[in-house]
N, C-alpha and C positions, 0 to 999 in steps of 0.2 A: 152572263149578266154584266152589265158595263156598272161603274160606279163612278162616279165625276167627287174625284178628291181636292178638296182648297185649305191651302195653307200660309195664311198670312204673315210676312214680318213688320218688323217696323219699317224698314223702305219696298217691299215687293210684297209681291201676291202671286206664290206657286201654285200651279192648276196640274192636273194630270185623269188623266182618264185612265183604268184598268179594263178591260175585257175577265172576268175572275181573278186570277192569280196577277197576270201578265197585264205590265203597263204596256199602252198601246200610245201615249201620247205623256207628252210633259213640256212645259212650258215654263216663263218667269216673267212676271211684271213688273217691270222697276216703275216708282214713284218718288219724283223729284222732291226735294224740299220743299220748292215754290208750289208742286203741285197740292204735297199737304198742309203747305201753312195755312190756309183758308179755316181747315176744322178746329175747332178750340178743344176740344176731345175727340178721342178714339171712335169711340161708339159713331161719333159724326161722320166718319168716312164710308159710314156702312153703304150706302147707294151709291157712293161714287165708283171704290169699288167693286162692288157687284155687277155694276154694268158694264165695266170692264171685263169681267169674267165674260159676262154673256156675248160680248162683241167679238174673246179671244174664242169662244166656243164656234161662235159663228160662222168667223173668217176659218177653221182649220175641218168645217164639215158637222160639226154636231150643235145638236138640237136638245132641248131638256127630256124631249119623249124620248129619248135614247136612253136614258139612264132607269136603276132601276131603284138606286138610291143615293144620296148623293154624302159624303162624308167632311168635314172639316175640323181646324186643330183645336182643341179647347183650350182655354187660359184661364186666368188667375179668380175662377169659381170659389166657391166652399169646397172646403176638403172633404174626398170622396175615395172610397175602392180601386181599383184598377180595374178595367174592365169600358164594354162601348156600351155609350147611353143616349138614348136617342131625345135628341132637342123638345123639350117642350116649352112651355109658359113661363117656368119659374128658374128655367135657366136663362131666357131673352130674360126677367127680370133683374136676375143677377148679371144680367152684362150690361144692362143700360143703367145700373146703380151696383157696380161690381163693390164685393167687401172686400176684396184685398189690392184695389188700387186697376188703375188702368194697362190692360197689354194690349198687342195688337191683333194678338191668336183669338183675341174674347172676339173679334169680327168672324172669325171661324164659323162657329154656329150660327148666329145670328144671318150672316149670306147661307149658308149649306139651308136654312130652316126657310128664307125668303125665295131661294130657287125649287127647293122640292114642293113647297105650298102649290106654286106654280101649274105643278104637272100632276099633284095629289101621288106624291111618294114622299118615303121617311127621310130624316136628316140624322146623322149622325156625329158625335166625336168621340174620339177614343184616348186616354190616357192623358190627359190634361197634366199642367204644370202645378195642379193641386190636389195628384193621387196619393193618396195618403195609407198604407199600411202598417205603419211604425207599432211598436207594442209600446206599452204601457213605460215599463222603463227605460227607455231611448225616447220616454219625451220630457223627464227631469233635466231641468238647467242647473237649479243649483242656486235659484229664486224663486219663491211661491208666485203663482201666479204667470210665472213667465216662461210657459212651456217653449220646447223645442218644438219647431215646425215641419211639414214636410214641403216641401218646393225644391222640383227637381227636375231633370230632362225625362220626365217619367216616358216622354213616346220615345226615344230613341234608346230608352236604358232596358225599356221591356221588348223592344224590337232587336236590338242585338244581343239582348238575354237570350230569347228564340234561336237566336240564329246561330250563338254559341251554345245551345244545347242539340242544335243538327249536327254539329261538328262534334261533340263529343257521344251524339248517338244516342242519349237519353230525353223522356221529357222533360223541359224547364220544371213543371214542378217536381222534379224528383233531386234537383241539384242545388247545390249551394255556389253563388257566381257572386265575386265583387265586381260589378262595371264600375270605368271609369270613363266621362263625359268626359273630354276634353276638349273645349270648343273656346266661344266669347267669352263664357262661364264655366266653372267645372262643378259639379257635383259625382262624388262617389258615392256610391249604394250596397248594402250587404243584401244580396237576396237567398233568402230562404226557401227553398222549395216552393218558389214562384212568386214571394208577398218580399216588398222589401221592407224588413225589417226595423231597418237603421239606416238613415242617409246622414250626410254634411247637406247642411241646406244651402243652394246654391245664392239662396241673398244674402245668407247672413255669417256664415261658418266656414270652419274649413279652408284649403289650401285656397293662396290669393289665383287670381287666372288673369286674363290679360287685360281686364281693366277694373277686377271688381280686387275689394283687400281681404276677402274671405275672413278669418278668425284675427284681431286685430288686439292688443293691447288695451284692457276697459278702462286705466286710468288715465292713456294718449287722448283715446275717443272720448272720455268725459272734459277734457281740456280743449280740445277740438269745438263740443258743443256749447262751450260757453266764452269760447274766445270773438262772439260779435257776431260770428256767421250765423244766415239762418237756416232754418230746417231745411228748405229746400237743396242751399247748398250745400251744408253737410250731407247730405241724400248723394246727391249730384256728384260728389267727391268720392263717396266711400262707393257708389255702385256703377261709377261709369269713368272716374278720373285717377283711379286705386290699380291697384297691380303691378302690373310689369309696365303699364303707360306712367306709373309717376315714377319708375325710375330710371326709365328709357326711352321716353315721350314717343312711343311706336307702339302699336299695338298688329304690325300685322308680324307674324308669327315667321314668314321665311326669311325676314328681315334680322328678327333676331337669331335667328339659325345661321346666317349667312355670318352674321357680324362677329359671331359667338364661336362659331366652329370653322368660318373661312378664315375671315380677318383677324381671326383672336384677337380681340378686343374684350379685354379685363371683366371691364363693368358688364359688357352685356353677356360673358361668359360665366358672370357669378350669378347673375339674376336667372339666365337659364338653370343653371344648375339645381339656383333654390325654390325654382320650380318645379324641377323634377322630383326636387329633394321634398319639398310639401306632399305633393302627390302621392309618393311612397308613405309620410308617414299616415297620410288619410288611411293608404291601401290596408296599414299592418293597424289599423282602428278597428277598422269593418271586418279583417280576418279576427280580432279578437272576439268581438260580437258573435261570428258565428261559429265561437270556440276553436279555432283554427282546423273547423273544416272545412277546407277550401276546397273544391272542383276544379274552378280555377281561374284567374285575373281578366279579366276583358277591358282592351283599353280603346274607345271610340272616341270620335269625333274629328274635326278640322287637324288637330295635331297630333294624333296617331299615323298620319300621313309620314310622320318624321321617324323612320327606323330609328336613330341615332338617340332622339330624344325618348323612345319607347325602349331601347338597351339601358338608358341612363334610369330610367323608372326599377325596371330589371335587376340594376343591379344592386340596390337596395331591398329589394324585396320577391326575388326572382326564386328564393327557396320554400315560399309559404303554399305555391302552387303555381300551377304551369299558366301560363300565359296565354291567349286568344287575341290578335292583333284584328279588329276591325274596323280600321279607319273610314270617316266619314260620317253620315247618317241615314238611318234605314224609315226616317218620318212619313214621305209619303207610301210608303209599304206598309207599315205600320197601319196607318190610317186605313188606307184599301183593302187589307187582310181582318182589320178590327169588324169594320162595316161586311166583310162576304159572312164571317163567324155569324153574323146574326140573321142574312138574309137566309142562311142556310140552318139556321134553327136554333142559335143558340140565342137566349135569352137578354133582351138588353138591361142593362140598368137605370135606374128610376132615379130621378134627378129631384128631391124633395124641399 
C-alpha cells in the first residue's frame, strides 16, 4: 500500500511517499518570504501549497490513484490522546478558526483531507503538537484556573519512544522512557508505559533552547509586560528572540559548538553549558514523576547530533538510567507508520 505523507514547516513543505514500511521517495519545498508574504494567515496558504505538492507528485511519477491513503502533520488543534485520527469536518473547522493560535502543521490536514477528497480515500494525522495524556496532577500550576498544558513534539517523542523500545527489546507500552527533544525547541517528557505523563511544555516551561526562554523569572516577565511593549512583542521576544539567541545573537547550533568547544570562547562556553545544565535538570524532574523508574534517557533531535554536548547532558544525570542516543527526527516515519496501523485495522480516533 503506498501512503503520500505531507509535512508542513513554517518555510517548506516536506512530501514523501512510503510503499508500507519503506519510504520510497522524499523530497522538500522551500518557500521564500516573498513567496509567503501575500497570505495574511496560515490557513491562506492552503491552495498554494497544495498545488505544489501535486506538481512535486507529478514531475517525480505519481498520481493521487497511487495512494491508498494519504497522511499529514497536525498542529495546534484542541487537546487530544495520542493516537492517528482521520480528518474530518470539525477538525477543517478547528484549522480555519484554530483555538490555540496559528501553526503551519494545521495546513497538514487540511491539504492530506483536499487531496484524498479527490481520489475518495481517507486522510489522516497522527500525534499532533496537542497530544495530551498528562494526569490530573501534572496539570496544577500553582494558580487556580491556570492549568499546566500539554504542547510538545509529541510526533517525534512517540516515534523515537518506539524506536528506543526496539532497542531495548520491549513494547513501548511496557517501559518507562524520558525523551528529550532537542531541536529549535525542547520539550522533555516522562512516558509511562506508552501515555506521557508529564511533559515541560515546549511554549511555556522548562529549560531555555535556542531561541525560546523556557521557564523565566515571574517578577522579570511581569516587568517586561508592563514596561510599554505590546503583546505581540512580548510574544515575539519570549518565543522566538529568548534563549541562547539573546545571549549569543546565533541560533545555529554548530556555531555555538564550534565557538564553545573550538575557539573557547567564555561567553558562548557558559551558555552551552547552561544549556546542557537545564536539560539535565528537566531530565532528573521527569525521572522523579515516574518515581525513579527509569528504562532509560532518549536524547533526540537537531542537537543530539553533538556527541560532546550529549556527554555533557550525561554527565549530570548519566546515573538515573542508561542513555539511548537518537539523533535527528523519526516525523515523516511517524506519520507513515501512524496511517499503515490504521489501514491495516486498527482503529482511528474521532476528532470531536
Amino acid at each position: 500500500m503506498k501512503i503520500l505523507v505531507i509535512n508542513p514547516g513554517a518555510t517548506s513543505t516536506k512530501i514523501a511517499v512510503y510503499e508500507d514500511e519503506k519510504q520510497i521517495f522524499k523530497t522538500g519545498i522551500d518557500h521564500s518570504i516573498e513567496e509567503l508574504k501575500p497570505f495574511a494567515k496560515i490557513v491562506d496558504q492552503f491552495e498554494f501549497r497544495r498545488d505544489l505538492v501535486l506538481n512535486t507528485l507529478k514531475e517525480n511519477g505519481f498520481e493521487m490513484k497511487d495512494f491508498a491513503a494519504v497522511c499529514g502533520r497536525g498542529g495546534l488543534l484542541k487537546h487530544i490522546p495520542s493516537g492517528t485520527y482521520e480528518v474530518n469536518d470539525a477538525m477543517i473547522r478547528d484549522i480555519e478558526d484554530p483555538p490555540y493560535g496559528e501553526h503551519a502543521a494545521n495546513l497538514g490536514a487540511i491539504i492530506s483531507k483536499s487531496l484524498a477528497d479527490s481520489v475518495g480515500i481517507k486522510a489522516y494525522i497522527v500525534d499532533p503538537v496537542c497530544v495530551d495524556e498528562m494526569t490530573d496532577i501534572a496539570r496544577i500550576s500553582g494558580f487556580e484556573g491556570m492549568e499546566r498544558q500539554s504542547f510538545f513534539h509529541a510526533l517525534n517523542q512517540k516515534g523515537m519512544a518506539r524506536r528506543a523500545a526496539e532497542k531495548l527489546g520491549k513494547p513501548y507500552e511496557e517501559l518507562n522512557l524520558i525523551v528529550v527533544h532537542m531541536g529549535g525547541g525542547v520539550s522533555v517528557a516522562a512516558h509511562q508505559k506508552g501515555r506521557v505523563i508529564d511533559v515541560y511544555n515546549v511554549k511555556d516551561e522548562g529549560s531555555f533552547s535556542l531561541d525560546r526562554g523556557g521557564s523565566l523569572p515571574t517578577n522579570a516577565i511581569i516587568n517586561v509586560c508592563f514596561s510599554g511593549k505590546t503583546k505581540a512583542e512580548v510574544k515575539k521576544m519570549f518565543g522566538s528572540e529568548a534563549g541562547v539567541y539573546s545571549y549569543l545573537g546565533t541560533k545555529d547550533f554548530k556555531e555555538i559548538c564550534d565557538k564553545a568547544l573550538v575557539q573557547h570562547d567564555e561567553k558562548f562556553l557558559l551558555i552551552y553549558k547552561a544549556l546542557a545544565y537545564q536539560h539535565a535538570k528537566d531530565i532528573g524532574a521527569m525521572a522523579a514523576v515516574l518515581h525513579m523508574d527509569v528504562d532509560a534517557i532518549v536524547l533526540t533531535g537537531g542537537m543530539a547530533f553533538s556527541e560532546e554536548f550529549d556527554e555533557e547532558i550525561k554527565s549530570y544525570c548519566g546515573k538515573i538510567a542508561p542513555f539511548i542516543i537518537l539523533p535527528g527526527e523519526a516525523e515523516m516515519d511517524s506519520l507513515a507508520l501512524g496511517a499503515l496501523r490504521v489501514l491495516r485495522g486498527e482503529k482511528p480516533g474521532l476528532y470531536e
